[in-house]
N, C-alpha and C positions, 0 to 999 in steps of 0.2 A: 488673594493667593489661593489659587487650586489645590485641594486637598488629595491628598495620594491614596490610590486605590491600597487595601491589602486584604491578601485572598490568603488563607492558609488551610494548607494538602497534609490530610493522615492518610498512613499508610498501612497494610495489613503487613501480619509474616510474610509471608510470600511476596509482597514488594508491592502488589495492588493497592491503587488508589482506590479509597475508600469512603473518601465525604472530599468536597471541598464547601469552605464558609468564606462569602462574600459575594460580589456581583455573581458571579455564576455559580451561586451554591445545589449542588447536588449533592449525590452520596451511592452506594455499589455494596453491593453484597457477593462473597463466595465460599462459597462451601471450602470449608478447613480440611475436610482430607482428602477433597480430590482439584482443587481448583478451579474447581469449574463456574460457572454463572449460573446465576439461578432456575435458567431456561437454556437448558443444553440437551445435545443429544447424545448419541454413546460415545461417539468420537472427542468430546467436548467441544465441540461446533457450539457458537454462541446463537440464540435466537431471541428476537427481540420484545418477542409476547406470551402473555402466559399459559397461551394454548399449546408456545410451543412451535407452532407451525409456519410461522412470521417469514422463517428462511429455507429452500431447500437447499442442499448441498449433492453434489456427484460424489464419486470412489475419492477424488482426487480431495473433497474436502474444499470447493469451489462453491460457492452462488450459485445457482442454477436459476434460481425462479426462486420471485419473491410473493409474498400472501396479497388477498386481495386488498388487504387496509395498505398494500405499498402500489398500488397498482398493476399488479400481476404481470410483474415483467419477467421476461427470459434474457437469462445471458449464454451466449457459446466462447468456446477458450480455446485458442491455438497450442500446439508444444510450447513449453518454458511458460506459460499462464496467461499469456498475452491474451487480453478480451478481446476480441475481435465481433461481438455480435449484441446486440441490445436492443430488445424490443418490448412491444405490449400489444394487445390484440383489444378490438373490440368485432361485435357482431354487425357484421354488412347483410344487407336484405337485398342488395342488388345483386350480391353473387351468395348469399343463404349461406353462408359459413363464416369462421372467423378469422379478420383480416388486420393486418397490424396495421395500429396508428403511429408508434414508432417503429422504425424499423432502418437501424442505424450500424453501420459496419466501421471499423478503425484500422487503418493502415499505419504498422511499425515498420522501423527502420533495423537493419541486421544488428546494430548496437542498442536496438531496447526502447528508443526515441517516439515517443507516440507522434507521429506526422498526420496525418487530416481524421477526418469522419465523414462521411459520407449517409444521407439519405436517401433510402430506395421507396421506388415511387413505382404506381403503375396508370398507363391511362389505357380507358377504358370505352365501351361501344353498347347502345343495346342493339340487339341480332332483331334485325325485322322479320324474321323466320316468327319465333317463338317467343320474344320481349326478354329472354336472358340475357345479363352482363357479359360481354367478352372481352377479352383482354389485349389490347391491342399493340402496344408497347412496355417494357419496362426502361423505367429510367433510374440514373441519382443526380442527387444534388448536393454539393459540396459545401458542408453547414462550418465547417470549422481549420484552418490550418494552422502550423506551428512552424517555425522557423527557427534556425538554430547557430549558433558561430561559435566555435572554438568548444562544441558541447553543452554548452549552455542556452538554455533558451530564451531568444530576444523579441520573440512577438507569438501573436494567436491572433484568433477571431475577434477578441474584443479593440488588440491594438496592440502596441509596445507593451513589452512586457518590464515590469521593476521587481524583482525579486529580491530578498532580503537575505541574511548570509545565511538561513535555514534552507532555502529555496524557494518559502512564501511568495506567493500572487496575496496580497491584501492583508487584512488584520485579524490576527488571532491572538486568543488565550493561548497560555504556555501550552498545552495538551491537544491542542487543534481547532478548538470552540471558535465558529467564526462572530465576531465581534457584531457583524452587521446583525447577528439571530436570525439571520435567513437561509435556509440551504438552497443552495442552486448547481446544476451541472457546469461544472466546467477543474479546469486546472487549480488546486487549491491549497493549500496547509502542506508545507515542505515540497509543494508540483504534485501533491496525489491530485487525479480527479475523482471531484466529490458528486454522485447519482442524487440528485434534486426528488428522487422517489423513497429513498431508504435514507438520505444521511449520510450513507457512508462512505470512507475513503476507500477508494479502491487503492491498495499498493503492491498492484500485479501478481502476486503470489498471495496476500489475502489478503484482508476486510478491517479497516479502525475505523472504534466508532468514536469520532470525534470528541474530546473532554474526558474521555475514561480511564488514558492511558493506557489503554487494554488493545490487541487484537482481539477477534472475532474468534480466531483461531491458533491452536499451538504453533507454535515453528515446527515446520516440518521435518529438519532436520534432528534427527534424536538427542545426537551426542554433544546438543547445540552448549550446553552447559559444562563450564569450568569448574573443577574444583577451587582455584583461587579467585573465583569470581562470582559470590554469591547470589549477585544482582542478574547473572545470566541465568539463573537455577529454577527463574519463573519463565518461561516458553511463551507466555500471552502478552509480557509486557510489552511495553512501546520503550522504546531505547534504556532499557532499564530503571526507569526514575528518571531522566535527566532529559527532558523534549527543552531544554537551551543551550541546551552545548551540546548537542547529540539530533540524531533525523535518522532515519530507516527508510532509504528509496525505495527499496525492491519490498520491504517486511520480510526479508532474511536475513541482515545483517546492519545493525547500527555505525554510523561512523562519527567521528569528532570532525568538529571543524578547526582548518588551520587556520592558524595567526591573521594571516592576509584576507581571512574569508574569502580567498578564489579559490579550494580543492578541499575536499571531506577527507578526512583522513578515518582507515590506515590507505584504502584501496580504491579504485573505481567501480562504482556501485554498475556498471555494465557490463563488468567481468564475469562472466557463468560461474568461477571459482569460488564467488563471495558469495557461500552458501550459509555459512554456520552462525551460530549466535545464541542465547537463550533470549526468547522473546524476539529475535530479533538482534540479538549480541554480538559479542567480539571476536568470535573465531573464523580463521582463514580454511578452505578445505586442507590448503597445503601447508599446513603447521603438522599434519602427519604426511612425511614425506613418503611416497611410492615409489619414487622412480628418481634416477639422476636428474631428470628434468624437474622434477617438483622440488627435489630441494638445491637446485642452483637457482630456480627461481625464488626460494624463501628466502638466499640470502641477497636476494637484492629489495628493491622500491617492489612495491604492489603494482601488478601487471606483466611481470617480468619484464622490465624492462632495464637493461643492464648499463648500470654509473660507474666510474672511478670510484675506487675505494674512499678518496678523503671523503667525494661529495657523498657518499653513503654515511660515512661518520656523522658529516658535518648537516645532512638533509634535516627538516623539521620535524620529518615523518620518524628516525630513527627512533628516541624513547618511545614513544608510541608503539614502532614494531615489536622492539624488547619486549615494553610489557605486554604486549597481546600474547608474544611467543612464549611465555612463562606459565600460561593459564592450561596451556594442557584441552582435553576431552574427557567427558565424560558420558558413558552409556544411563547414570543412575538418577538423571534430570527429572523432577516434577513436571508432571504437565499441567 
């Protein structure tokens, strides 16, 4: 008879995990009155060494380029945080400057769907003039695509895809740790893709580092924290304590899964509206109505998309809205 794994997670005030003991024992440190991590910068941007300098970040509070112990890659970001650019450089002596060995671009779809990647290439000449490189073509080459039905994603580059009701590709610890101990690029731990250079998950708006339960970075939305909701009041966390009944697609907002494990609840994680949350939490932008349209959309299903009153009663997703709608906003959130 196989003996059962058991792993047990402490937690700080503020809701960070703080040690785990067993197969994957670690442990985490934060500063108690600012919450930050031990190698932060003023923003509380997380970095990964103790120089400090492991990560840069832009205005927006983005990856920009990472240190040379990760390979000195650059990333670019479209509106809404979409990556669309991924590279590393090394020194070419056939054209005496420096020329990326990656050098990789990603195509989104209007609903948020990462559709292919692509690598750019160049091919090349020497000039019988003078013996320099010239550059005679650019190309790419299409390293990876995804495929989708009914929103959900049913294959990639590797093959068919099996997904778990989290939205797992493969096997993970509760908190994201992949089971195999080896990082690699691709689609991974709830559909983040995980950079084979850093670890990390990209979840389009910012950075998990896998097993920490922690983002990289605050939620960006301020007032992302409830007063009836304690567990929002930490801005860095990953679904608040709860990565088994809970996921964060975007890292703005956490959702439950329903019953049937076919839809997250409360909302569709490709809706621009699912901004708010602590850590990544509960809140809809439209739980503070603006305008006639925002609140006839709050009192329907998430998306506005407009039901009969029974099926409104009667939907899965109703307790769920209630209590989301009871939590309120708050400007006075920790970061």
């Amino acid at each position: 008879m196989s003996q059962v794994a058991r792993y047990f997670y402490n937690y700080d005030g503020f809701g960070n995990l703080t040690a785990i003991t067993g197969t994957q024992a670690n442990s985490w440190s934060y500063d108690p009155a600012t919450n930050h991590g031990p190698y932060s910068d003023a923003n509380g941007n997380g970095m990964s060494a103790a120089s400090g300098g492991a990560y840069t970040y832009d205005v927006e509070n983005r990856i920009i380029a990472t240190g040379a112990a990760n390979g000195s890659y650059t990333y670019g970001y479209a509106p809404g945080n979409k990556r669309l650019w991924r590279a590393n450089f090394h020194y070419d002596s056939n054209f005496q400057q420096q020329m990326p060995t990656t050098d990789e671009i990603t195509f989104w779809s209007p609903r948020g769907q990462k559709l292919a990647t692509y690598q750019l290439g160049i091919q090349w000449t020497t000039s019988s003039a003078d013996g320099t490189a010239c550059v005679t073509s650019f190309y790419a080459t299409q390293t990876a695509t995804n495929y989708y039905f009914g929103g959900k994603r049913i294959k990639n580059a590797p093959g068919n895809v099996f997904s778990d009701r989290l939205g797992s590709i493969g096997k993970y610890y509760p908190y994201g740790t992949d089971r195999s101990g080896t990082p690699s690029s691709g689609e991974k731990f709830t559909g983040y893709n995980q950079d084979s250079e850093t670890g990390l998950d990209y979840a389009v708006n910012r950075y998990q580092q896998p097993g920490s339960g922690r983002f990289l970075t605050p939620d960006p939305y301020m007032a992302s924290g409830g007063p009836g909701d304690p567990g929002s009041w930490n801005r860095y966390a990953y679904t608040r304590g709860d990565p088994v009944n809970r996921f964060d697609p975007r890292g703005l907002q956490d959702l439950g899964i329903r019953v049937d494990d076919t839809f997250p609840l409360p909302g569709n994680p490709d809706d621009p509206n699912n901004i708010g949350g602590g850590g990544g939490g509960a809140h809809n932008r439209l739980s503070t109505p603006t305008s006639r349209r925002a609140r006839g959309r709050r009192r329907d299903v998430p998306g506005g998309t407009t039901r009969p009153k029974s099926a409104r009663r009667d939907h899965p997703w109703c307790s769920e809205l209630k209590r989301y709608r009871r939590l309120g906003h708050s400007d006075g959130s920790t970061q």
